[in-house]
C-alpha positions in Angstrom: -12.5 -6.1 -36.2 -16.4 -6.2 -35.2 -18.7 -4.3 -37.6 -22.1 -3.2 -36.9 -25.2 -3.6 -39.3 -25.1 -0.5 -42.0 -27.7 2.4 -41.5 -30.9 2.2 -43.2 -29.9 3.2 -47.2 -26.1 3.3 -46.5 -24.8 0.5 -48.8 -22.0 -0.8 -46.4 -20.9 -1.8 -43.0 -19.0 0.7 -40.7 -16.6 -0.6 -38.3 -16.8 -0.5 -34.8 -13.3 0.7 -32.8 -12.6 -1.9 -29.7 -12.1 -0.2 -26.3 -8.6 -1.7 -25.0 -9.3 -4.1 -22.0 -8.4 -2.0 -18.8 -8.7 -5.0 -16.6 -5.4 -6.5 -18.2 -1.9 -5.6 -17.8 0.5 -6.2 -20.8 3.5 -8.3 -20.0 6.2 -8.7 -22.7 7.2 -12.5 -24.0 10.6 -11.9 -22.4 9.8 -10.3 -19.6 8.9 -12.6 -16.1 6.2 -11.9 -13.8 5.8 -14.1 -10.8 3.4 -11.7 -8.8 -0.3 -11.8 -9.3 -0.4 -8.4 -7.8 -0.2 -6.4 -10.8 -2.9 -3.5 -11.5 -4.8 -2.9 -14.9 -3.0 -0.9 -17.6 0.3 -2.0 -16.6 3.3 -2.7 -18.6 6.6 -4.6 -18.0 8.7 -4.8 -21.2 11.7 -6.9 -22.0 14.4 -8.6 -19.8 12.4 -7.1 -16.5 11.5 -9.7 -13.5 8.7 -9.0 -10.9 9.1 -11.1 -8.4 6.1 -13.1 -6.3 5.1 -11.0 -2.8 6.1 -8.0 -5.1 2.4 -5.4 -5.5 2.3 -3.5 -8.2 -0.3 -0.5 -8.4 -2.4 0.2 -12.1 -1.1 2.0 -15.1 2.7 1.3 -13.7 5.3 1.1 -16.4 8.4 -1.2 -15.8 11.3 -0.7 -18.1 13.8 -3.1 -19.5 16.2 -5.0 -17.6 14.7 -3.8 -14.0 13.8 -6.3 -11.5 11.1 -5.9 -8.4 12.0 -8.0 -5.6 9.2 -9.2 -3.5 7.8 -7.0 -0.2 8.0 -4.1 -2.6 5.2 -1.9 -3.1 4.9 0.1 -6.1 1.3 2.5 -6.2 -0.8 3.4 -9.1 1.1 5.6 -12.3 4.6 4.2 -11.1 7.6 4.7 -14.1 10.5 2.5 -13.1 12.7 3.2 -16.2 15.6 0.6 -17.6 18.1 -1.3 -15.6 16.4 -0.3 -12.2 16.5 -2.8 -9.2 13.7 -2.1 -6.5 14.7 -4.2 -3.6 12.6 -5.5 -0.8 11.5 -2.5 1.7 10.6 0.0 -0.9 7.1 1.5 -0.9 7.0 4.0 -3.7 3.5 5.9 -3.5 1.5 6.9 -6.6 2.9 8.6 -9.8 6.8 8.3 -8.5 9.6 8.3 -11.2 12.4 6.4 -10.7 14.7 7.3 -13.5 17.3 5.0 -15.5 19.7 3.0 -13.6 18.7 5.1 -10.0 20.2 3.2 -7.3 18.1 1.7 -4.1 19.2 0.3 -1.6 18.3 -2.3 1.6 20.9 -3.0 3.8 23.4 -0.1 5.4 26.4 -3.1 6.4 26.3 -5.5 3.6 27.9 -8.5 3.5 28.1 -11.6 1.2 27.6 -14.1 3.7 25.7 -12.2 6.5 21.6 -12.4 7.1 20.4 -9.6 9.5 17.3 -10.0 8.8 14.4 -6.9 8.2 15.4 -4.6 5.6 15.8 -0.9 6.0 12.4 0.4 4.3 12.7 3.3 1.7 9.6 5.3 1.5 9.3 7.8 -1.5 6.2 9.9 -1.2 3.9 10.6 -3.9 4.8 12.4 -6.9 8.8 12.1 -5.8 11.0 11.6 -8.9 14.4 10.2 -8.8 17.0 11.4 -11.7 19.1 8.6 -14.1 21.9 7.3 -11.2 21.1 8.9 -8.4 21.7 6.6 -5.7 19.6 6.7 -2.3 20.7 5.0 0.8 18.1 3.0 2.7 16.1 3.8 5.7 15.0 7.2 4.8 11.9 9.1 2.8 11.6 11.2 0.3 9.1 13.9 0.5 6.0 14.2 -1.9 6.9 16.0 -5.2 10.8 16.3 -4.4 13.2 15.8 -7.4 16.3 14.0 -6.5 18.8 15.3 -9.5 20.8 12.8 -12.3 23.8 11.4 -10.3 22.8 12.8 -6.4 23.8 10.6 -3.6 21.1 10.6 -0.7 21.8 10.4 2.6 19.0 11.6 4.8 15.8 12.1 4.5 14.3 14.6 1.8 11.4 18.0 2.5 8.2 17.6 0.3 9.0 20.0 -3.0 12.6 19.9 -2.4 15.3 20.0 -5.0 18.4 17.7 -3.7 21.4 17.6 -6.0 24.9 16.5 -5.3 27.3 14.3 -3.5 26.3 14.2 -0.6 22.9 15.2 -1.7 21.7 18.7 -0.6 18.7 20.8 -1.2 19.7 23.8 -3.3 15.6 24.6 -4.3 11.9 24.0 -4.1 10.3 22.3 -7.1 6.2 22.8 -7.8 4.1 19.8 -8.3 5.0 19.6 -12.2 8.9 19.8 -11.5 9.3 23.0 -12.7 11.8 25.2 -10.6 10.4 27.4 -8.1 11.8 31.2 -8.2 12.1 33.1 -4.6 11.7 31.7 -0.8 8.2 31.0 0.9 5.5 28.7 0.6 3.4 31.1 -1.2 5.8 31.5 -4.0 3.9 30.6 -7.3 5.4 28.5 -10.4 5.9 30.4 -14.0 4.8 27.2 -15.7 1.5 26.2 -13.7 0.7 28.6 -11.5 0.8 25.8 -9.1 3.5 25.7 -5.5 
């Protein structure tokens, strides 16, 4: 710890707080990042693998045993908790939550042996947050602010603020910026917990 030269009369040294480094992201020992794309604050913990071509945003936080293939794109704020697998052809814009063990996917006909080429792109829109295995098929986008609920299955694409739940997923609600609940129909309807819509 740095300390700084006592005031006049004091007696003793006072020490001086560091300021973390911001330009740095933290990578754990057992984690394994091949991309240089990753932004400042970032953290990838334990057993996660971000692979080179993958671009990761600032102030992201990648949980344990979750892998990043590369051509994804992750913005600034992203929370990819444990055992999630973001394949090539995702673009998740700023502060999305994918929750544990949600499901993407890439490819509609899969096949062991078969190589059609470009991937279906998944785009989730900013603020979107995905619940703990939910699983969303490829090729569609998910609207800014929408929560998809624990366990949904998503076939088609999702309203900004809408509440999708279920197998198939449907919208059953509107959600306000801070994912409360919104009461009532209409855009002007205005959330109990922030005042917000």
């Amino acid at each position: 710890m740095r300390t700084r030269s006592p005031r006049p009369g004091s007696g003793r040294r006072k020490p001086v707080r560091r300021t973390p480094v911001r330009d740095a992201f933290y990578k754990h020992p057992l984690a394994l990042v091949e991309t240089e794309a990753l932004g400042p604050g970032t953290r990838v913990w334990a057993w996660a693998h971000v692979m080179s071509g993958a671009r990761v945003g600032a102030d992201c936080n990648i949980g344990e045993h979750c892998f990043v293939e590369s051509g994804v794109v992750l913005g600034d704020r992203v929370t990819v908790k444990n055992g999630v697998a973001v394949w090539n052809g995702v673009v998740a814009e700023d502060d999305v939550f994918l929750g544990p063990n949600a499901v993407l996917t890439n490819d509609l006909r899969p096949r062991s042996k078969i190589y059609r080429g470009p991937v279906q792109s998944t785009l989730l829109k900013r603020g979107a947050s995905v619940g703990a295995n939910a699983t969303l098929l490829c090729g569609i986008t998910v609207g800014t602010h929408a929560m998809i609920g624990a366990g949904a299955v998503v076939t088609r694409n999702v309203p900004p603020h809408a509440l999708v739940v279920g197998n198939p997923g449907r919208v059953v609600g509107r959600v306000c910026d801070c994912g409360a609940r919104l009461k009532g129909r209409g855009t002007s309807v205005r959330c109990a917990e922030c005042s917000g819509r």
